[in-house]
N, C-alpha and C positions, 0 to 999 in steps of 0.2 A: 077566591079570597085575594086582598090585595098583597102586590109583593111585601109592602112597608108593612112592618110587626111595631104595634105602639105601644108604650114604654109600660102602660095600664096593665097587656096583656102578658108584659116581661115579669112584672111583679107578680101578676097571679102565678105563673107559671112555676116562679120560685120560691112564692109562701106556698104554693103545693107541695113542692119535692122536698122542700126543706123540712117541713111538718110530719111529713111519708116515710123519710131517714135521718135527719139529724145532722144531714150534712152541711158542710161549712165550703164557701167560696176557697179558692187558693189563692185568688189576688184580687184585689180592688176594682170593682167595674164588673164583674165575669158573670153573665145572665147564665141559664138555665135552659132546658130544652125548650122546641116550642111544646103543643100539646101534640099527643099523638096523633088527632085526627086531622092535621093541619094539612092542607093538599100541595104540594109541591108546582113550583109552573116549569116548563120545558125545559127554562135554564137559556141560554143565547141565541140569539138572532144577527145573522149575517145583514149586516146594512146595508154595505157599499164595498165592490169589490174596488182592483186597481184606476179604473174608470167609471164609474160608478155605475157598476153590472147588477143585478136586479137582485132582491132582498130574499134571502134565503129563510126559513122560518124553521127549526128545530119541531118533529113533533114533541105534543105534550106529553105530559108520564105524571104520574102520582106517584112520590114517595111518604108512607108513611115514618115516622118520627119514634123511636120506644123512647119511654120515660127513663133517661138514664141521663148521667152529664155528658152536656156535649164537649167537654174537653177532655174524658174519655182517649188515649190514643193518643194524645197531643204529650210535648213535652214540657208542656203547664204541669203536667203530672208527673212523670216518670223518665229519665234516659238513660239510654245504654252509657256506663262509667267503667274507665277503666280499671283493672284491679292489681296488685303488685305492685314492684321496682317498674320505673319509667326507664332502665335499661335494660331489660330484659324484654322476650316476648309478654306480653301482659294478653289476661283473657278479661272479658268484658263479664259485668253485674248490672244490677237494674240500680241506678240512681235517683237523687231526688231532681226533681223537675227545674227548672228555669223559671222566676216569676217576671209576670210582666213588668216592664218599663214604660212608663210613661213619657214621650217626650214634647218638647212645649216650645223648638226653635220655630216654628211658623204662626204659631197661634196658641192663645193662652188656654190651658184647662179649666174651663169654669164649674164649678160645687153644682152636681144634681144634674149635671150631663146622662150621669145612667139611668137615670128616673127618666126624661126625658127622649134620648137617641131611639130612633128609627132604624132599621135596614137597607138600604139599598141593593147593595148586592156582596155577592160572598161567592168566592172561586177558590180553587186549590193551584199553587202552581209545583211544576215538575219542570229541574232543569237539570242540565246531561247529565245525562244516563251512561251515554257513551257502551251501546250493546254493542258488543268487541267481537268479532271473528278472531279466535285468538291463532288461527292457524292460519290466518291471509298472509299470503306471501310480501305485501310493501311494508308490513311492521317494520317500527325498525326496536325493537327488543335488543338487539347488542349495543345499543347508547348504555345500557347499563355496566360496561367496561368502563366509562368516565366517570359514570355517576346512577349506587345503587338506583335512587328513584325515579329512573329514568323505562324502566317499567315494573306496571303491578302485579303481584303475584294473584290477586283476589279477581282480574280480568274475566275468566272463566265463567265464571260467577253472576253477570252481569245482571242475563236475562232472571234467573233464579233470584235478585236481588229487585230487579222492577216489576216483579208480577207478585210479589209480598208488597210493595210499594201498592203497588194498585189496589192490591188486598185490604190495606191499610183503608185508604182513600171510600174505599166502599164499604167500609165498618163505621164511615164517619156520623154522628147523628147529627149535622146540621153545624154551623158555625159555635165554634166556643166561646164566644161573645154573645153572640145576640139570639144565638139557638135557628137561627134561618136556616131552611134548605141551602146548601151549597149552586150552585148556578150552573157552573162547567168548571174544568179544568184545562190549565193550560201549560204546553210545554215551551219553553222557552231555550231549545237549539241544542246539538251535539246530540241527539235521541241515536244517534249512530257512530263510529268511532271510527272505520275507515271507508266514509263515502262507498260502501258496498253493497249491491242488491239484496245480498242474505239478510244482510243486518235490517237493512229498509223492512224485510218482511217482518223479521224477528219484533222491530220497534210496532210497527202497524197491528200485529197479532197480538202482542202484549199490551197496548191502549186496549182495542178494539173486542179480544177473547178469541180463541183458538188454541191450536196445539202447534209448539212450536220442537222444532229439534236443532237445537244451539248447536252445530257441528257441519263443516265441509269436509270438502275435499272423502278421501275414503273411507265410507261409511262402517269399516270392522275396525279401524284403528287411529288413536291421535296420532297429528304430526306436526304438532310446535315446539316449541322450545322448552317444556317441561320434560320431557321424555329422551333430551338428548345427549345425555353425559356429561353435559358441559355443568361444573358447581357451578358458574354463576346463574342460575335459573335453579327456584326450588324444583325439585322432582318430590310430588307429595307422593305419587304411587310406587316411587322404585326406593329401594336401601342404600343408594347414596348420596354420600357426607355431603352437601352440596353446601352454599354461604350460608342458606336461609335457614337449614337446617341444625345449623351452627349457633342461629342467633335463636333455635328453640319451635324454629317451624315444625309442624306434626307429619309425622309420617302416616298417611292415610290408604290402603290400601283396597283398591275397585274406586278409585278417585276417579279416573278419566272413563269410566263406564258408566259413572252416576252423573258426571255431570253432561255426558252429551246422550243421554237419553231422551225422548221427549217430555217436556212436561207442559202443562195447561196455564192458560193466563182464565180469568172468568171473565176478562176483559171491567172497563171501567162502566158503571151503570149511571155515570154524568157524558151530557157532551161533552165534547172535548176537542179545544184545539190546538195546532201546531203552526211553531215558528221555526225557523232554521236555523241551523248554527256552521262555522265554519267547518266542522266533523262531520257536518251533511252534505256538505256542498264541495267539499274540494278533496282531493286524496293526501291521507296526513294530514287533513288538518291545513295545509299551508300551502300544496300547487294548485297550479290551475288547471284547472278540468277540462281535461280534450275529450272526457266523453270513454266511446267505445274505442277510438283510436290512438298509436302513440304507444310509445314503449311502457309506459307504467301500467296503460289498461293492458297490457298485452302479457306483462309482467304479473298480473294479479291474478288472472284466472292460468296461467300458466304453471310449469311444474318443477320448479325451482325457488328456494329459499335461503335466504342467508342467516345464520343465524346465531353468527359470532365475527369480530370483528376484533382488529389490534387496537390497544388504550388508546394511540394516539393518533388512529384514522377516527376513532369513535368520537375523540375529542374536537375535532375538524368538522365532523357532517354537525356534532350538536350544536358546537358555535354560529356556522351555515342556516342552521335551522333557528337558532334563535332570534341569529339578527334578521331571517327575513329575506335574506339576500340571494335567494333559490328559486324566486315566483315560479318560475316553470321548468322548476326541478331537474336542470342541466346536471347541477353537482352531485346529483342524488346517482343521476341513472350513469353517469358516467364512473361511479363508485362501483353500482352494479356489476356494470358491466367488467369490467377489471377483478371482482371478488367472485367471479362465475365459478372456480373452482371451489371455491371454499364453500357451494352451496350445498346443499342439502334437496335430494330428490324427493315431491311428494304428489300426489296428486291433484290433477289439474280439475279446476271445475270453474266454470262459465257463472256459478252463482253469486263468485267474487267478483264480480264485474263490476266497475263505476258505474253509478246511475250521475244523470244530467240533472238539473234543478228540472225540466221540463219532465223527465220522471218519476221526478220526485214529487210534482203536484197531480202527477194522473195518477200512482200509486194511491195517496190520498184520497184519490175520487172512485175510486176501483169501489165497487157494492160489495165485494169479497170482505172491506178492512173498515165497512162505516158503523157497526157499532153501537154505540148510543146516537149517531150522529154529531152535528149532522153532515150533511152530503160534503165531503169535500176537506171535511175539519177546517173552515175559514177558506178555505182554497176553492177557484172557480174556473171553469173551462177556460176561463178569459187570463186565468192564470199560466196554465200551460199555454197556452198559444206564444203568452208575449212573454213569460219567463220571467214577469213579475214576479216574487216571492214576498210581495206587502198586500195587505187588505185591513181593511175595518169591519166591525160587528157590533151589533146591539148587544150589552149586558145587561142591562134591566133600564125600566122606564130611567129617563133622564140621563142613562151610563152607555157610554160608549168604549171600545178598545180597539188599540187597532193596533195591530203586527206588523213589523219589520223585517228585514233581510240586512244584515249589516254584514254580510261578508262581501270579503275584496273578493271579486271573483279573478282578478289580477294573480291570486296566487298568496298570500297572508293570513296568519293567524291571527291578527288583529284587525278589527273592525274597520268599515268603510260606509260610507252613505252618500251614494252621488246626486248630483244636482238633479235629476228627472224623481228621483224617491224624495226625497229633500222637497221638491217643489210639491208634488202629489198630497206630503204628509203636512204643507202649509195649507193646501186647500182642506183639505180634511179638517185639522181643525178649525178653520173661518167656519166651514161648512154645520160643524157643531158647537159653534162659539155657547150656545144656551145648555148645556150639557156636560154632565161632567166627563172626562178624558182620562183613559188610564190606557198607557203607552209599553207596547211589551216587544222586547226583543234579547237576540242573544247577548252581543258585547254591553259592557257598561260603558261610562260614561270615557273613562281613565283606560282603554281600553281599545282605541282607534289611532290607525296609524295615517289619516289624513284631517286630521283634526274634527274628525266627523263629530265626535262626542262636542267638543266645546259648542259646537252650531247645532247641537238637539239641544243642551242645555238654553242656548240662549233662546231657539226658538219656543220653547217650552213657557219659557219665562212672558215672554214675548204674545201668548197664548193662555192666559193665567184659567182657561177653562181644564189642562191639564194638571193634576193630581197628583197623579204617579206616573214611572216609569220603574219596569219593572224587569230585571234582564240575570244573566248568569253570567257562564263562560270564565269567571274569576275562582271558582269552586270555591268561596267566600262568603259569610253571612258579612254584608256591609250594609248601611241605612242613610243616604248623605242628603241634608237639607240643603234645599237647591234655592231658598227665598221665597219662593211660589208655589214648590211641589217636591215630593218625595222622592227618591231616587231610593229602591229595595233592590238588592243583588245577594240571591239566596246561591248557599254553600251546595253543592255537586252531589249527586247519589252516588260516584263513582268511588271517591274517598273518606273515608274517616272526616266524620262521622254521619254522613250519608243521610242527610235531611230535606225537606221537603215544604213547602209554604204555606196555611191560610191566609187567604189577606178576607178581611171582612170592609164594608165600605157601610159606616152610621152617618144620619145627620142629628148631628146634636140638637139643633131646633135654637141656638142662642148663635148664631153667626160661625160656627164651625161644622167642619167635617171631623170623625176621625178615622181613621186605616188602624186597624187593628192586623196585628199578624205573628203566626201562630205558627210553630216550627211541628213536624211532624216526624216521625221516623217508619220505614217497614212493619208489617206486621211481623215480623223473624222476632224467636225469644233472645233475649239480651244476652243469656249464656249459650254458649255453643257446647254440640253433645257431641264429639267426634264419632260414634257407632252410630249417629244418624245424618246418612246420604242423601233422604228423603229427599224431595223440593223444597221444604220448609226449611231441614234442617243445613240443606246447602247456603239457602239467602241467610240462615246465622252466622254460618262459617266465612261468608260475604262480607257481611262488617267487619267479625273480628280479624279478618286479612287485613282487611283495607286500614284498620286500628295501624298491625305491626307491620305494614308494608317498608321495606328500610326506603329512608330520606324522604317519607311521608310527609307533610308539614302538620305540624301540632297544634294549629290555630286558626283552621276553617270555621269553626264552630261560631266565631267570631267575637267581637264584643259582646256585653247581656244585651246592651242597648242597640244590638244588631242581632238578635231574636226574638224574644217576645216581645212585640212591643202596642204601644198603642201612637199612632203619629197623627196628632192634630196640625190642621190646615184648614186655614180659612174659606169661609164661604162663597162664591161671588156672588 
């Protein structure tokens, strides 16, 4: 069957179900399932690697479709709302949904577009995750002497929180717009939190399914900063007063036994691919990556931890780290080394080890972590050799995507794009000039610290076959019209309120496009049950942390008009 669903068989679809239950649309435009026997196609096709390495082809798979709404699980329906005084700890309820917005700065909305629109294609994206070893020894957890939210208490939590995510994702029945098979999913960077092998598996087990055990170092006992006396760190398993438990955090007892047990991901049953983010590629987030060598890798798998610091050493390294001014982490390790006594002995293990970007694409390709596929998740032999981290792929007839690398490998937490990617990503779209382009990486536009962003926007522009770009890293819902193409930067799974993307891709058939896009949350229930430890009941207790995390910010969620949306763009 053809990928494109025409507009004919949107209406049947929906004088069916409508006549079946009595149900009513929740916003304007919003189709219906397809039919249940409608055949699914494989989802992506690798195109063209960094050089243009030979075309990867996804096997196929048939999903069937049940007759139910596919906006089901989206937060067109329902979100987790907070409940009480916004001073206090608050617990979370189920609220009402977010309705679409329609926006019209690229191209007009013309009357009978949804009788009309086709499908192109429809993906999910997923952006940092940020799966935290919370017991690595280079955290730096005592920045929270300057400043509460300088780390999260909900961290633990992380894996527990993306394999509800995934959960989510495979409960989907098709896009919430046009009812189409979903294609692949894609993650868009930070899938790891300290550049560490554990976590690399943790990430690849939870896309891919397996059994995972969220836990280093000494397998009979935690050794982070939750368990160490210190009140500035909740302790949910022990009886003391600590800050957090002051501002109404729960005292939880068999906490750090439930949470580093193992638990199962069912893995994702779309392809799926991966982008990088600076949390993958560099240690903290902000030096530069020596690899296996060097005092920080040596520092990581080693057996020493620091885990308290003076307010106004703490306030020095954050400054340091803010402005950037540490690429290869001089002021870091020189702190280390001077605070050796003040550390904390724990056990040493080799699994905290930094992996290299060249790791990072053979992990990928390993047949242990491929999943739905396919081979590689966008990533190619030819990628490990030359340490590329960009490539393109086929999305569906006429749609292309193609991945980035926008970390400074210099040592920064903000974005870079050097001239050899830069040039690569010129040819690529010449290459595709007939086709439409949807552009995916970590950093945003606002978001580069060598002006790399202003030179994607203009080349983009410059390229009017591209569409979208589509990135994180800001843990932000933001939607900024760029004159010629969309620019979508969806909010973090890590913090409140821990969301997730459809983007659907229609041709109107009267001179536009539209991107439709579709906010999602975990399958975890909205309330949290503290007597349940369970997997499930941990990714609830996930969000409602991440809710009261103190110095949280209260406005990821973002504008309306920076989550549901529907964003038209013209045709070329």
């Amino acid at each position: 069957m053809s990928r494109l669903r025409s507009a004919a068989e949107a209406a049947l679809d929906r004088r069916s179900f409508l006549a079946a239950t009595g149900a009513v649309g929740v916003a304007a435009g919003i189709g219906l399932a397809l039919r249940p026997d409608r055949a699914a196609q494989a989802g992506a096709v690798a195109a063209q690697g960094p050089a243009g390495a030979p075309a990867v082809v996804a096997a196929p798979s048939t999903r069937a479709l049940a007759p139910v709404p596919p906006w089901t699980g989206t937060t067109l329906r329902k979100v987790a709302t907070p409940r009480g005084s916004a001073s206090g700890y608050r617990r979370l309820g189920t609220g009402p949904g977010w309705k679409r917005v329609v926006r019209t700065q690229l191209a007009a909305a013309r009357d009978g577009r949804a009788e009309r629109r086709t499908a192109l294609a429809s993906f999910v994206q997923l952006t940092d995750l940020h799966l935290t070893d919370v017991q690595h020894p280079v955290r730096t957890e005592y920045l929270r002497a300057q400043a509460a939210g300088a780390w999260r208490p909900q961290e633990a939590l992380t894996v527990h929180g993306a394999i509800s995510l995934v959960e989510r994702v495979n409960a989907l029945r098709g896009g919430p717009v046009t009812g189409a098979d979903l294609d692949f999913v894609m993650t868009t960077g930070d899938n790891t939190d300290n550049n560490c092998k554990a976590e690399l598996d943790w990430f690849l087990r939870t896309m891919s399914g397996g059994r995972i055990t969220p836990d280093t170092g000494d397998p009979g006992r935690y050794e982070g900063v939750q368990d160490s006396g210190l009140p500035l760190y909740w302790h949910p398993d022990g009886a003391l007063r600590d800050a957090d438990k002051q501002r109404g955090f729960p005292r939880l007892e068999g906490y750090f036994a439930a949470v580093r047990r193992p638990v199962n991901s069912p893995g994702l049953r779309l392809p799926w691919y991966s982008t990088v983010g600076n949390h993958d590629d560099l240690p903290s987030g902000c030096f530069a990556n020596a690899g296996a060598s060097g005092y920080l890798a040596d520092f990581a798998v080693g057996g020493r931890k620091l885990l308290s610091l003076p307010v106004n050493d703490a306030k020095a390294l954050a400054a340091v780290l803010r402005k950037g001014s540490d690429p290869r982490g001089t002021y870091f390790t020189d702190l280390l080394r001077r605070e050796s006594r003040r550390m904390r002995s724990v056990t040493p293990d080799p699994a905290r080890a930094p992996f290299t970007p060249r790791e990072y694409v053979e992990a990928h390709l390993d047949p242990a972590y491929a999943g739905a596929g396919p081979a590689g998740h966008g990533y190619t032999r030819q990628n490990a050799e030359t340490g590329n981290l960009y490539y393109s792929f086929r999305v569906a007839d006429g749609v292309v995507g193609v991945s980035l690398d926008t970390t400074d490998r210099g040592g920064h937490f903000a974005g870079s794009i050097g001239k050899a990617q830069l040039d690569w990503l010129g040819r690529t779209l010449l290459a595709h000039r007939d086709e439409h382009l949807i552009v995916f990486s970590h950093h945003n536009s606002w978001t580069f610290d060598d002006g790399g962003g202003d030179k994607l926007v203009a080349l983009f522009k410059q390229h009017r076959n591209v569409i979208a770009w589509i990135n994180g890293h800001s843990h932000r819902n933001e939607i900024l019209a760029h004159g010629s193409f969309w620019e979508i930067s969806t909010a973090s799974h890590v913090e409140f309120p821990q969301l997730a993307r459809i983007v659907e891709l229609t041709d109107n058939h009267d001179g536009t496009l539209s991107l439709f896009t579709t906010l999602i949350e975990s399958a975890a229930p909205h309330r949290t049950d503290y007597t349940d430890l369970s997997q499930t009941g941990l990714a609830a207790l996930y969000r409602e942390l991440s809710l009261n995390a103190p110095g949280a910010r209260q406005t990821l969620a973002g504008p309306l008009d920076a989550r549901n949306t529907e964003l038209l763009v013209k045709k070329r």
